[in-house]
PDB file of N, CA, C, O and CB in Angstrom:
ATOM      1  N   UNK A   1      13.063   1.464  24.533  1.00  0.00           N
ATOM      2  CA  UNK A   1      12.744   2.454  25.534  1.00  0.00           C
ATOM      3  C   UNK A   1      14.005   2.894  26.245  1.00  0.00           C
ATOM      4  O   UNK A   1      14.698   1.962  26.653  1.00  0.00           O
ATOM      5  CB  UNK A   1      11.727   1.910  26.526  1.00  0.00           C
ATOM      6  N   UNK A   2      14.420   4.044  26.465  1.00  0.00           N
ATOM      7  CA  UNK A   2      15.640   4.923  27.059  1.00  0.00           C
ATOM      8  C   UNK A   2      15.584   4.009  28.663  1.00  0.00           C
ATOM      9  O   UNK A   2      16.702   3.671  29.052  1.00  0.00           O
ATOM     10  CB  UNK A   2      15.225   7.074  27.150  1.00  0.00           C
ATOM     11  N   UNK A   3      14.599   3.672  29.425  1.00  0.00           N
ATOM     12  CA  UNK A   3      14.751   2.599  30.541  1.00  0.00           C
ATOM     13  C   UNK A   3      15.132   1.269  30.083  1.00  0.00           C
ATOM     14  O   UNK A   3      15.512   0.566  31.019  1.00  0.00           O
ATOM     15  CB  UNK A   3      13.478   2.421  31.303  1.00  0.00           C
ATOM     16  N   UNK A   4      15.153   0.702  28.960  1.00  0.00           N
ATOM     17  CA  UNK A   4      15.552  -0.729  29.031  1.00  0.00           C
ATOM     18  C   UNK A   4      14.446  -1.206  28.453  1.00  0.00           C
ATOM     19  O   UNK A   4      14.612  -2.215  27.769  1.00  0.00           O
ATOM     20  CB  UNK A   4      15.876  -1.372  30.417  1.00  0.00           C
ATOM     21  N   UNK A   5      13.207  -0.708  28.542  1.00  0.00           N
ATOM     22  CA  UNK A   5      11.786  -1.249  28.614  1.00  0.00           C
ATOM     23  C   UNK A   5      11.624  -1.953  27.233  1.00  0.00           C
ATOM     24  O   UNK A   5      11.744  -1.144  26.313  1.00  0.00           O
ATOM     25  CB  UNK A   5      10.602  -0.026  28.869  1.00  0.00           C
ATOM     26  N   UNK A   6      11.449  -2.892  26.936  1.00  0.00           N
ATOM     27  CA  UNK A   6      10.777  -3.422  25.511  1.00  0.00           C
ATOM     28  C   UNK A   6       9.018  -3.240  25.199  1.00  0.00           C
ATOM     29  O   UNK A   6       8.417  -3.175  26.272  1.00  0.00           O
ATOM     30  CB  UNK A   6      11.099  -5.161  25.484  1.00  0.00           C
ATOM     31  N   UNK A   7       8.443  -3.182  24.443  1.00  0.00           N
ATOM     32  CA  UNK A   7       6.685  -3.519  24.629  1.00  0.00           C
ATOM     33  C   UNK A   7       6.342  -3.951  23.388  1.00  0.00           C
ATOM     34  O   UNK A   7       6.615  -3.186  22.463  1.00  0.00           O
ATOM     35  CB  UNK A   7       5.581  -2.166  25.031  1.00  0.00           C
ATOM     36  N   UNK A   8       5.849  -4.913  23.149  1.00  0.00           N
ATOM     37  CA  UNK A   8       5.530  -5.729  22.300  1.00  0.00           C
ATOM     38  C   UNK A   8       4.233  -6.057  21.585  1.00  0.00           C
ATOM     39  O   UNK A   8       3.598  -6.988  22.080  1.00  0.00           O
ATOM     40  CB  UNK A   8       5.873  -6.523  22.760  1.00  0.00           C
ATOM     41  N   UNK A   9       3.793  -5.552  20.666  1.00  0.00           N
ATOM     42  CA  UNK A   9       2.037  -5.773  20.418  1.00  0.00           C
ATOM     43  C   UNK A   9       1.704  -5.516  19.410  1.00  0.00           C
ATOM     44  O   UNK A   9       2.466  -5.149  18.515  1.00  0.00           O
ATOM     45  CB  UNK A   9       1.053  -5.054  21.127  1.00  0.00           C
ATOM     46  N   UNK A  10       0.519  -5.642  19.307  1.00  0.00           N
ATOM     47  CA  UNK A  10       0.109  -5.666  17.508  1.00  0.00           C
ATOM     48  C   UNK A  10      -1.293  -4.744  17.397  1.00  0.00           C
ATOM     49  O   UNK A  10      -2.180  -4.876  18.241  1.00  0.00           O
ATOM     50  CB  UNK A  10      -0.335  -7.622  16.785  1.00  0.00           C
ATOM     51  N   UNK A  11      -1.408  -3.820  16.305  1.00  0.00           N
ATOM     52  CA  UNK A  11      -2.367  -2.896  16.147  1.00  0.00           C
ATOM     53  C   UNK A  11      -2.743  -2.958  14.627  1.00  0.00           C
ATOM     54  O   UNK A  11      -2.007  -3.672  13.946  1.00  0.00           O
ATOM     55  CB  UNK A  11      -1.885  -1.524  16.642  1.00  0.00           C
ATOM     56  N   UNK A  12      -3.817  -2.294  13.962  1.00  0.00           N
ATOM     57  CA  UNK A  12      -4.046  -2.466  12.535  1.00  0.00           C
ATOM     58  C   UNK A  12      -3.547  -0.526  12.482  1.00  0.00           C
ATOM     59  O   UNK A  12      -3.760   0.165  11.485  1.00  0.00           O
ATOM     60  CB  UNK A  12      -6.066  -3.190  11.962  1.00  0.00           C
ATOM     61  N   UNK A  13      -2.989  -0.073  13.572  1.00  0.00           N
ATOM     62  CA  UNK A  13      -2.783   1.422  13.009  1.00  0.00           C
ATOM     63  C   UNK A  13      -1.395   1.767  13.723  1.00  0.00           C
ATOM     64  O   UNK A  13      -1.525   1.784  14.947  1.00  0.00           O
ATOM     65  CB  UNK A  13      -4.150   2.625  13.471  1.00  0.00           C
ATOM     66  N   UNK A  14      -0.181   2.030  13.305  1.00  0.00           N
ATOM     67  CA  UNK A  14       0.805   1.690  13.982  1.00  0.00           C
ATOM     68  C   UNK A  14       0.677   3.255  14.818  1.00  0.00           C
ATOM     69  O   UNK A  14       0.427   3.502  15.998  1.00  0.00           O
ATOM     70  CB  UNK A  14       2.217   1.181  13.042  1.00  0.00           C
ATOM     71  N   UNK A  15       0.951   4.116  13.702  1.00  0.00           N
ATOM     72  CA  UNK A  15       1.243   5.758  14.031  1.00  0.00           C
ATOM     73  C   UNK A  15       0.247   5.805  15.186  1.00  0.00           C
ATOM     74  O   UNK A  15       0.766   5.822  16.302  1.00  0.00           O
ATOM     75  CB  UNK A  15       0.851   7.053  12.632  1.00  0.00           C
ATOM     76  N   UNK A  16      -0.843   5.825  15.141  1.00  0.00           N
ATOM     77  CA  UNK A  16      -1.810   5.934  16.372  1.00  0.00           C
ATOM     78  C   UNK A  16      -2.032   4.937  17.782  1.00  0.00           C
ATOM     79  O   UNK A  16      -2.722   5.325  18.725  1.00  0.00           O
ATOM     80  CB  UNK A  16      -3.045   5.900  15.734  1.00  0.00           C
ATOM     81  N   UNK A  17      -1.242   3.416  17.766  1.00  0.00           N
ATOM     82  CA  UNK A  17      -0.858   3.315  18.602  1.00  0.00           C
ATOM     83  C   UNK A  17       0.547   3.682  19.437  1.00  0.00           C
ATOM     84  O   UNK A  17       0.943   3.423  20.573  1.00  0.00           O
ATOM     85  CB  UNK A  17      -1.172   2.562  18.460  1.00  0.00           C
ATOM     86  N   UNK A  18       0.964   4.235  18.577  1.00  0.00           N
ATOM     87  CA  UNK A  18       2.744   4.833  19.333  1.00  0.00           C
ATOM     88  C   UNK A  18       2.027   6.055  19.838  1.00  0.00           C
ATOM     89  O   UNK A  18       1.955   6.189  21.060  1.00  0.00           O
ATOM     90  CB  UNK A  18       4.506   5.352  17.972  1.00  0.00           C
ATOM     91  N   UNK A  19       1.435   7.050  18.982  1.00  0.00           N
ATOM     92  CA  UNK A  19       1.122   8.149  20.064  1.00  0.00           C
ATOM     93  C   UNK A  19       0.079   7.635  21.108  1.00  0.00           C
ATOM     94  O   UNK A  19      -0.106   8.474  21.989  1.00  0.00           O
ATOM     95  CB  UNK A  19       0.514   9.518  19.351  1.00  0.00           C
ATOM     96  N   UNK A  20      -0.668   6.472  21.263  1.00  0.00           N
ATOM     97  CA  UNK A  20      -1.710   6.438  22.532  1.00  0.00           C
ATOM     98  C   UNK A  20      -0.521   6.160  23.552  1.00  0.00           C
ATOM     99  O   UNK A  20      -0.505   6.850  24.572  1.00  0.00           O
ATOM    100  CB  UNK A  20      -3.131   5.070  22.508  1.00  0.00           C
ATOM    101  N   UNK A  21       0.564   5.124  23.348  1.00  0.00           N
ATOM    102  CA  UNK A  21       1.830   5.193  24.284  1.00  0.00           C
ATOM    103  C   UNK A  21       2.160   6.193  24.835  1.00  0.00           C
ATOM    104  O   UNK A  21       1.843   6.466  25.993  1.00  0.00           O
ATOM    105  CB  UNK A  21       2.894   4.919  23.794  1.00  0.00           C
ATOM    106  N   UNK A  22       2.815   6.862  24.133  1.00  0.00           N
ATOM    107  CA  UNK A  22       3.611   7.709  24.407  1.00  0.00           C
ATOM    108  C   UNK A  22       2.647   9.010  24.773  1.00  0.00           C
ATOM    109  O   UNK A  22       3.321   9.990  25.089  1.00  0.00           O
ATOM    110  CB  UNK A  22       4.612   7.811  23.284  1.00  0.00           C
ATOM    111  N   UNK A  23       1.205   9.228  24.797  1.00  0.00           N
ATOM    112  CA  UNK A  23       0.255  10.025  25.244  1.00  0.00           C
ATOM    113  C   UNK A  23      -0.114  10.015  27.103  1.00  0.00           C
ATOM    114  O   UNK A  23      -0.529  10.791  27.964  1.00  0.00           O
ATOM    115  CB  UNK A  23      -0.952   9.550  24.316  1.00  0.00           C
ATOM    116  N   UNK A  24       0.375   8.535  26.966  1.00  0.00           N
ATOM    117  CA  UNK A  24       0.118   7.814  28.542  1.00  0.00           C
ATOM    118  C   UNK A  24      -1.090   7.332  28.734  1.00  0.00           C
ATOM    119  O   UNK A  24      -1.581   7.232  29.858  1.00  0.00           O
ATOM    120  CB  UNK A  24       0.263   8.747  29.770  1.00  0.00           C
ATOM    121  N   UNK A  25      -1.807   6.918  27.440  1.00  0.00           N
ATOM    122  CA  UNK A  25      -3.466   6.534  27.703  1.00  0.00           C
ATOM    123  C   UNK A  25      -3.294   5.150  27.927  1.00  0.00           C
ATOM    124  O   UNK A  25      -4.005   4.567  28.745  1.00  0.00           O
ATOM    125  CB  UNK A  25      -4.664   6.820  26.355  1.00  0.00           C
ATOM    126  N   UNK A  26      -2.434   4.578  27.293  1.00  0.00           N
ATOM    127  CA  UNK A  26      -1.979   2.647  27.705  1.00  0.00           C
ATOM    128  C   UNK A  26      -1.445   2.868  29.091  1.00  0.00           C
ATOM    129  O   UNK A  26      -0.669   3.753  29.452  1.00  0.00           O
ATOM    130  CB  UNK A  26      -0.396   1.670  26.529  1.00  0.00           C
ATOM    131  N   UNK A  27      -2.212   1.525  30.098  1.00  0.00           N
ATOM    132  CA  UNK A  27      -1.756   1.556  31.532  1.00  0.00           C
ATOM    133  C   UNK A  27      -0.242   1.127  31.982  1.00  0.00           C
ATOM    134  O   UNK A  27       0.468   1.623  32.856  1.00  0.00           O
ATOM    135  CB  UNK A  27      -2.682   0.661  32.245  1.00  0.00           C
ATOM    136  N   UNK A  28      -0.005   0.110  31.150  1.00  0.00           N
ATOM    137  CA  UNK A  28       1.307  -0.914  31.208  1.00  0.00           C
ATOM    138  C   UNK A  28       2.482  -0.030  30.771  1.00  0.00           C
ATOM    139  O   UNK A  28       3.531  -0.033  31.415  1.00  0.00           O
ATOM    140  CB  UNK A  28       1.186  -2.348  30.100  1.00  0.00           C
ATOM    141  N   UNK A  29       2.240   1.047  29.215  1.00  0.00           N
ATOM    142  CA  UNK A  29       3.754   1.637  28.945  1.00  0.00           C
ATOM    143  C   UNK A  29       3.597   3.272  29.800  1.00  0.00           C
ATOM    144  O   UNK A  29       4.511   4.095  29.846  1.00  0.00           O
ATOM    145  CB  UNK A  29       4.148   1.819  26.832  1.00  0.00           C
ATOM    146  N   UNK A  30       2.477   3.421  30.306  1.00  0.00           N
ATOM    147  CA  UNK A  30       2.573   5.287  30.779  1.00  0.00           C
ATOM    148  C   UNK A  30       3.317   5.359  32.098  1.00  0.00           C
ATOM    149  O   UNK A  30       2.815   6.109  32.935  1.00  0.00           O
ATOM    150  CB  UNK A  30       0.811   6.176  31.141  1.00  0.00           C
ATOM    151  N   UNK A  31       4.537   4.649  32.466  1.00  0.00           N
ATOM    152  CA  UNK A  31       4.663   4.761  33.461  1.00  0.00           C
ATOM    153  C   UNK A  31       6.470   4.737  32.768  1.00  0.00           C
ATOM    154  O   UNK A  31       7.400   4.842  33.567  1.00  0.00           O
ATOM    155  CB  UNK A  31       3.788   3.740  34.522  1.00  0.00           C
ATOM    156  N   UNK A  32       6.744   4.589  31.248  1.00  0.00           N
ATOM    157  CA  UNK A  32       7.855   4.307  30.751  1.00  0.00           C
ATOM    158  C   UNK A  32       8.483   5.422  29.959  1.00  0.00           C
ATOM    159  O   UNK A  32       9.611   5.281  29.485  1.00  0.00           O
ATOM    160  CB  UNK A  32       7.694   3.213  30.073  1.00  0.00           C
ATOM    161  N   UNK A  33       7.489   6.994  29.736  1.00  0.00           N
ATOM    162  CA  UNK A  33       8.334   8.109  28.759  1.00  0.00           C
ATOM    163  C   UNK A  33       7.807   7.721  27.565  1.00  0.00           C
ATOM    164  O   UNK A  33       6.791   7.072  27.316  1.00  0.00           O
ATOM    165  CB  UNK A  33      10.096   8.064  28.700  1.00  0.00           C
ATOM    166  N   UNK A  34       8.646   8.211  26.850  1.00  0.00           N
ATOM    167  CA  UNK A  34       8.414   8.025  25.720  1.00  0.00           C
ATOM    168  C   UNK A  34       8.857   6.755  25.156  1.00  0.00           C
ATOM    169  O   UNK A  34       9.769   6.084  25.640  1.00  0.00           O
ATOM    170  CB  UNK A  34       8.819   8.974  25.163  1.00  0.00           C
ATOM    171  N   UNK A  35       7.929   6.330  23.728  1.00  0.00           N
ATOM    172  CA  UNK A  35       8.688   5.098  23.181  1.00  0.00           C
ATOM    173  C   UNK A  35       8.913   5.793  22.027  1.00  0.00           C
ATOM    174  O   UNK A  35       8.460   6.785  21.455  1.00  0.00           O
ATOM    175  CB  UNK A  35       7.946   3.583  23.026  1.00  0.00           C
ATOM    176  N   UNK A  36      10.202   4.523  21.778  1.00  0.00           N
ATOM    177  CA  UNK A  36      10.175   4.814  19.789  1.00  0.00           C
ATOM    178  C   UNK A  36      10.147   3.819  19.356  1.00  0.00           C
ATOM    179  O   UNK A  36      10.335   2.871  20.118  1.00  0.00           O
ATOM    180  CB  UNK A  36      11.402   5.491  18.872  1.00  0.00           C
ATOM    181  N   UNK A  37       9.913   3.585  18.021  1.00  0.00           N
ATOM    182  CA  UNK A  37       9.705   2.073  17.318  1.00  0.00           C
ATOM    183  C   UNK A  37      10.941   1.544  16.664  1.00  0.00           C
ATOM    184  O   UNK A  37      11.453   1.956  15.623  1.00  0.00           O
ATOM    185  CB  UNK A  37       8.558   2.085  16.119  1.00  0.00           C
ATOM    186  N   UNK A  38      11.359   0.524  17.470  1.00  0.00           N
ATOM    187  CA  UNK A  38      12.510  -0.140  16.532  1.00  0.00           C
ATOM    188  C   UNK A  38      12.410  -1.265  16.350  1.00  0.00           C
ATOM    189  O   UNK A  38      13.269  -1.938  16.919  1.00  0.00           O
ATOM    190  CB  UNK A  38      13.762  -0.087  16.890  1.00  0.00           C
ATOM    191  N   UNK A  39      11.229  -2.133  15.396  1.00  0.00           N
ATOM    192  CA  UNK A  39      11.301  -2.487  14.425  1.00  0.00           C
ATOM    193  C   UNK A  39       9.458  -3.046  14.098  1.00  0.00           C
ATOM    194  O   UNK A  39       8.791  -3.124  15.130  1.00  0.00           O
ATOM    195  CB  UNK A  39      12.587  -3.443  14.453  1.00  0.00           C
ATOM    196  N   UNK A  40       8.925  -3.301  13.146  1.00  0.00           N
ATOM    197  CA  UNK A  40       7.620  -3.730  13.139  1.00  0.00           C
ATOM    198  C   UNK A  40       7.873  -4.388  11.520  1.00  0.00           C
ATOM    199  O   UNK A  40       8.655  -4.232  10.581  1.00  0.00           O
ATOM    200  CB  UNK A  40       6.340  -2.385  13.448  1.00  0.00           C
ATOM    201  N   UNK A  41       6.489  -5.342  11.927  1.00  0.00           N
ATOM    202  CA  UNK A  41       6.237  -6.345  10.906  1.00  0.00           C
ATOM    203  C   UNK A  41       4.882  -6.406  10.341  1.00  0.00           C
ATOM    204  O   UNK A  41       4.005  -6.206  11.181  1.00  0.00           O
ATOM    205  CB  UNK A  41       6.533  -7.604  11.414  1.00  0.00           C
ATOM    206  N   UNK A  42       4.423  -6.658   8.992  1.00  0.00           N
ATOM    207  CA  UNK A  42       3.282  -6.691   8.454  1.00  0.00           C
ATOM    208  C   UNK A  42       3.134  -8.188   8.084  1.00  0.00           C
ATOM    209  O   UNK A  42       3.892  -9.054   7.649  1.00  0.00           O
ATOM    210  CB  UNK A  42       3.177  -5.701   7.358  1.00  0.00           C
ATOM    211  N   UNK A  43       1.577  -8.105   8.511  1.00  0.00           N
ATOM    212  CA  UNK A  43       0.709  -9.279   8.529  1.00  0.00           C
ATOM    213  C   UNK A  43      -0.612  -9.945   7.769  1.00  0.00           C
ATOM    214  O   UNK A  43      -1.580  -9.197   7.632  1.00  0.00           O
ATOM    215  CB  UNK A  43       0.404  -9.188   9.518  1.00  0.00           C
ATOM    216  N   UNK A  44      -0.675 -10.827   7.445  1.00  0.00           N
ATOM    217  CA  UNK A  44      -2.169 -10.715   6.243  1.00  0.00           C
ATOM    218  C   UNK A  44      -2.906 -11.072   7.091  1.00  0.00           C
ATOM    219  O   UNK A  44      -4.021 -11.197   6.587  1.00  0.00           O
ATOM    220  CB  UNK A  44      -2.424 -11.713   4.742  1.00  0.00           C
ATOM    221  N   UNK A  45      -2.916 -11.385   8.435  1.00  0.00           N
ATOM    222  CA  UNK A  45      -4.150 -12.223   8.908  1.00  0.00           C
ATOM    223  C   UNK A  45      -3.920 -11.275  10.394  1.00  0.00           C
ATOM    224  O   UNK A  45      -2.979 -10.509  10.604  1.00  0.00           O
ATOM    225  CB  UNK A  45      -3.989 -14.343   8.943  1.00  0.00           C
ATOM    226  N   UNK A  46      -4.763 -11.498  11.077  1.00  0.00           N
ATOM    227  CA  UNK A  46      -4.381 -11.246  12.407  1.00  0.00           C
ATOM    228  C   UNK A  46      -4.137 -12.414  13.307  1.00  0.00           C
ATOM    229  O   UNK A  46      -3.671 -12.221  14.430  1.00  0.00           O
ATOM    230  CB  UNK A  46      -5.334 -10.460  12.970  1.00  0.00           C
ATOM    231  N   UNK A  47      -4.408 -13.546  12.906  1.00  0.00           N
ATOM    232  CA  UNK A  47      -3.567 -14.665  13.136  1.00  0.00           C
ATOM    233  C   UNK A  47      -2.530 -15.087  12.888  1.00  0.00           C
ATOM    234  O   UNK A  47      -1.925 -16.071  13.312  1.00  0.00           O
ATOM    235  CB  UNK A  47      -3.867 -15.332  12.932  1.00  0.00           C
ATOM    236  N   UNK A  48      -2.247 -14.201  12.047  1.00  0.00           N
ATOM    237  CA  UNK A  48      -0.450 -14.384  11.386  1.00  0.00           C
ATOM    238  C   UNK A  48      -0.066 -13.396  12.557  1.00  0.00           C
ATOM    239  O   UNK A  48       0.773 -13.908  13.298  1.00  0.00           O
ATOM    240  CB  UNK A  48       0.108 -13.648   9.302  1.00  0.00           C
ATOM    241  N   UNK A  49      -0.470 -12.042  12.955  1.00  0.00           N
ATOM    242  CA  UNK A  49      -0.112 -11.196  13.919  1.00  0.00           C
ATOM    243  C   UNK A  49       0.335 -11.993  14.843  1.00  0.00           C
ATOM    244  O   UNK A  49       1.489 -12.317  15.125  1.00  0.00           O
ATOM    245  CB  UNK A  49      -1.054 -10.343  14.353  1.00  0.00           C
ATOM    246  N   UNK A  50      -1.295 -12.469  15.574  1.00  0.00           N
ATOM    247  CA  UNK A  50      -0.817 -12.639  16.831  1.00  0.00           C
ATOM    248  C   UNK A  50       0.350 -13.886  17.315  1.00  0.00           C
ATOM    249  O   UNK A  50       0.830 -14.081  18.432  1.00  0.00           O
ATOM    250  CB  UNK A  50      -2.042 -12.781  17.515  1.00  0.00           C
ATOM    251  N   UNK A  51       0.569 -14.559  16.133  1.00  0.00           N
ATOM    252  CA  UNK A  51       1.088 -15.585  16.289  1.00  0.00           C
ATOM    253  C   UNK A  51       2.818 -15.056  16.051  1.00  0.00           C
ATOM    254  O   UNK A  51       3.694 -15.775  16.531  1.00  0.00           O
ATOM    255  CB  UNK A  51       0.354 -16.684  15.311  1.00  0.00           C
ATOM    256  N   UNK A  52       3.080 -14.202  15.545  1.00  0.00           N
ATOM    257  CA  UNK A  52       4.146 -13.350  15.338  1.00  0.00           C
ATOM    258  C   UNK A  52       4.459 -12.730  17.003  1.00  0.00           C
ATOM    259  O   UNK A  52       5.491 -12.839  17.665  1.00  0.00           O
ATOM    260  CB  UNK A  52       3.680 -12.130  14.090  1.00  0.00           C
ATOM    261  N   UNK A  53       3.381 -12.176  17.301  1.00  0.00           N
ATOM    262  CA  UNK A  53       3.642 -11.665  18.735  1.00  0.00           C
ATOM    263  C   UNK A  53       3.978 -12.296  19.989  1.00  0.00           C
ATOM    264  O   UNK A  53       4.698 -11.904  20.907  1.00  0.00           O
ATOM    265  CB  UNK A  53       2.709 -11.123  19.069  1.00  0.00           C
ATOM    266  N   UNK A  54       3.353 -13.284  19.848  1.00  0.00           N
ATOM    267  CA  UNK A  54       3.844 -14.599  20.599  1.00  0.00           C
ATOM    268  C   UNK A  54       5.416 -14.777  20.319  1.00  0.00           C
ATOM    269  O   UNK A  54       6.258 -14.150  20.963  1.00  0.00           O
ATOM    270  CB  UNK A  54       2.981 -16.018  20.022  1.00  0.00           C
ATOM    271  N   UNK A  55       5.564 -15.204  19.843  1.00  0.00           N
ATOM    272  CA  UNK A  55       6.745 -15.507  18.844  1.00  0.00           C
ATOM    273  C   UNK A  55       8.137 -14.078  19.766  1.00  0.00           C
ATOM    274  O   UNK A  55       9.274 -14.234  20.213  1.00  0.00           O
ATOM    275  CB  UNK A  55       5.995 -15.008  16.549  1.00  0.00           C
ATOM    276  N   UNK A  56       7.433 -13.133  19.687  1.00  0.00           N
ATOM    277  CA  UNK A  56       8.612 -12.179  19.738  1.00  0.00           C
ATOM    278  C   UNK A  56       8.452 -11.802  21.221  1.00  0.00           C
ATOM    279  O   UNK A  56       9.154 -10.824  21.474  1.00  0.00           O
ATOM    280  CB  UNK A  56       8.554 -10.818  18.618  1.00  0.00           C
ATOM    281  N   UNK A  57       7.604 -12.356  22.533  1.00  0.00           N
ATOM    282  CA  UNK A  57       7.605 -12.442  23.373  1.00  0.00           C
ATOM    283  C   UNK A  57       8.145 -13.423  24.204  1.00  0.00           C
ATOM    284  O   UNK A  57       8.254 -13.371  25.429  1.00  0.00           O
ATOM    285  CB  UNK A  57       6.875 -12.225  23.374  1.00  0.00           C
ATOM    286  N   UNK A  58       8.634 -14.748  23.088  1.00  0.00           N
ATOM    287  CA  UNK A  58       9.108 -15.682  23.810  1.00  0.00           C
ATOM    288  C   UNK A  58      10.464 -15.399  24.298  1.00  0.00           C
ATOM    289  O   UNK A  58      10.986 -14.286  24.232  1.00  0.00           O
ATOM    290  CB  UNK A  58       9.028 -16.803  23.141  1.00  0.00           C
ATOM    291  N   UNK A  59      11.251 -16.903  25.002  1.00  0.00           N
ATOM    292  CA  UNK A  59      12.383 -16.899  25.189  1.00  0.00           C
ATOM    293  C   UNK A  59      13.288 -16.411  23.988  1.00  0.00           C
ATOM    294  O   UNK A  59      14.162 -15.545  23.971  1.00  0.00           O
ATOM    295  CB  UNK A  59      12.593 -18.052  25.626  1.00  0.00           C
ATOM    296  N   UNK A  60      12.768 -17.307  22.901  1.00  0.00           N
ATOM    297  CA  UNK A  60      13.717 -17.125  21.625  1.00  0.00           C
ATOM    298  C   UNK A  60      13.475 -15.623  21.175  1.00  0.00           C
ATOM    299  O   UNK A  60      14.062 -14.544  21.248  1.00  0.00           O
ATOM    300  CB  UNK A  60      13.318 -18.263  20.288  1.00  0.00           C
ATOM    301  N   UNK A  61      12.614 -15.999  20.808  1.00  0.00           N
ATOM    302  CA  UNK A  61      12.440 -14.230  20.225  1.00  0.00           C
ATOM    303  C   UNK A  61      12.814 -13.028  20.858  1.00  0.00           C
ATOM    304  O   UNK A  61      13.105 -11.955  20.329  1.00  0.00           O
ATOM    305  CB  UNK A  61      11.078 -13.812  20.060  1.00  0.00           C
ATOM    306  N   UNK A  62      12.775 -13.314  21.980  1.00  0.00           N
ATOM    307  CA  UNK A  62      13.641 -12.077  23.133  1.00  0.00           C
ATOM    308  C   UNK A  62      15.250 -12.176  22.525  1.00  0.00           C
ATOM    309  O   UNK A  62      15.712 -11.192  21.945  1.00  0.00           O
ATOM    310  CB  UNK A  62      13.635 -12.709  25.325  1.00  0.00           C
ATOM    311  N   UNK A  63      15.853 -13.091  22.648  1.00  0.00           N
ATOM    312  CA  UNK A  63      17.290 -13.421  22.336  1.00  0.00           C
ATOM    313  C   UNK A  63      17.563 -13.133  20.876  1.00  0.00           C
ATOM    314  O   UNK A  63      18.739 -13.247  20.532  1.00  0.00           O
ATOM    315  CB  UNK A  63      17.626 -14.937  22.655  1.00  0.00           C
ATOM    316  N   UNK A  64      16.553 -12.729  19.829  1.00  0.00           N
ATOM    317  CA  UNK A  64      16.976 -12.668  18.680  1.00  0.00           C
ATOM    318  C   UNK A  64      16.768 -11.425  19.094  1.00  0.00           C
ATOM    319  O   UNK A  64      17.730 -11.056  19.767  1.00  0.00           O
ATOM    320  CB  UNK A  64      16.483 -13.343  17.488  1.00  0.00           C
ATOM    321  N   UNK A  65      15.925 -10.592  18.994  1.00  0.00           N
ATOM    322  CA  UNK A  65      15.727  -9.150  19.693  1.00  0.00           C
ATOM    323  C   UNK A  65      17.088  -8.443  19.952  1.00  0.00           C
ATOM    324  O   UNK A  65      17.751  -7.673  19.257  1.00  0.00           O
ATOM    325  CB  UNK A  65      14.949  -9.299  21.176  1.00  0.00           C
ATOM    326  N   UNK A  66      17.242  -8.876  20.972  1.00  0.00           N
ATOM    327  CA  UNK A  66      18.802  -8.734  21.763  1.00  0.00           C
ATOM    328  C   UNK A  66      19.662  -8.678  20.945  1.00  0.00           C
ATOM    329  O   UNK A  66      20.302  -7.635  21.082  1.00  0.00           O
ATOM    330  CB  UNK A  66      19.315  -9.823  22.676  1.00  0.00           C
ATOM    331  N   UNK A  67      20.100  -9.445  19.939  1.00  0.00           N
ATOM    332  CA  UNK A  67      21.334  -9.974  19.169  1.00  0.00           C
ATOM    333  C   UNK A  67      20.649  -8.798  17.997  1.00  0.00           C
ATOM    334  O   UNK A  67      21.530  -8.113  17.476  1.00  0.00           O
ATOM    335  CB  UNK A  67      21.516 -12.060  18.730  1.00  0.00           C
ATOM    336  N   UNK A  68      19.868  -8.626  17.739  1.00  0.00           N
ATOM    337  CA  UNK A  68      19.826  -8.079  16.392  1.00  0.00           C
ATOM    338  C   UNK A  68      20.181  -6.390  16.754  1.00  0.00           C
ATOM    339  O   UNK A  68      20.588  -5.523  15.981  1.00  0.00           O
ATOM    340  CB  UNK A  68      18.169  -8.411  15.586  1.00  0.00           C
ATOM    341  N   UNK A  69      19.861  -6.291  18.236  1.00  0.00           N
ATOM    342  CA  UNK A  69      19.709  -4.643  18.477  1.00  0.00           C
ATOM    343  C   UNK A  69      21.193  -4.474  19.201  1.00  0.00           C
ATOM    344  O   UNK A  69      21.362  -3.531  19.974  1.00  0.00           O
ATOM    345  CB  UNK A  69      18.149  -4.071  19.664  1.00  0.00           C
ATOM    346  N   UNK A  70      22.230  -5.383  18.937  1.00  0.00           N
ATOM    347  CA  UNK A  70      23.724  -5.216  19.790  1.00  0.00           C
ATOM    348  C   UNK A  70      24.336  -4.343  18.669  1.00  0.00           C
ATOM    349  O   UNK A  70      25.486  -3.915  18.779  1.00  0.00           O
ATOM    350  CB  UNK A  70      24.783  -6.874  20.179  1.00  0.00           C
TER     351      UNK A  70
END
């Protein structure tokens, strides 16, 4: 996000959750502009998802985030 903003989450439709973002219909990112997507991952389970999402919300996963986007 052009603010700094990260947002992190998991959908079974990617294209249509970036435009509900960036539409301003999500409460948490409509207050952030526009987003763009820099980077996403595919999942067989949605337990593989959410457990991925976790994962990229943590401490660590923030810090790989960081390092990968320097």
């Amino acid at each position: 996000m052009k603010d700094g903003t990260f947002y992190t989450g998991m959908t079974d439709n990617l294209e249509r959750r970036i435009e509900e973002h960036n539409a301003g219909i999500m409460k948490y990112t409509s207050g952030h502009g526009s987003w763009i997507l820099v980077h996403s991952e595919s999942c067989l389970s949605r337990t593989e998802a959410r457990a991925r999402e976790k994962y990229w919300k943590s401490g660590i996963g923030r810090e790989e985030r960081d390092a990968k986007l320097k």
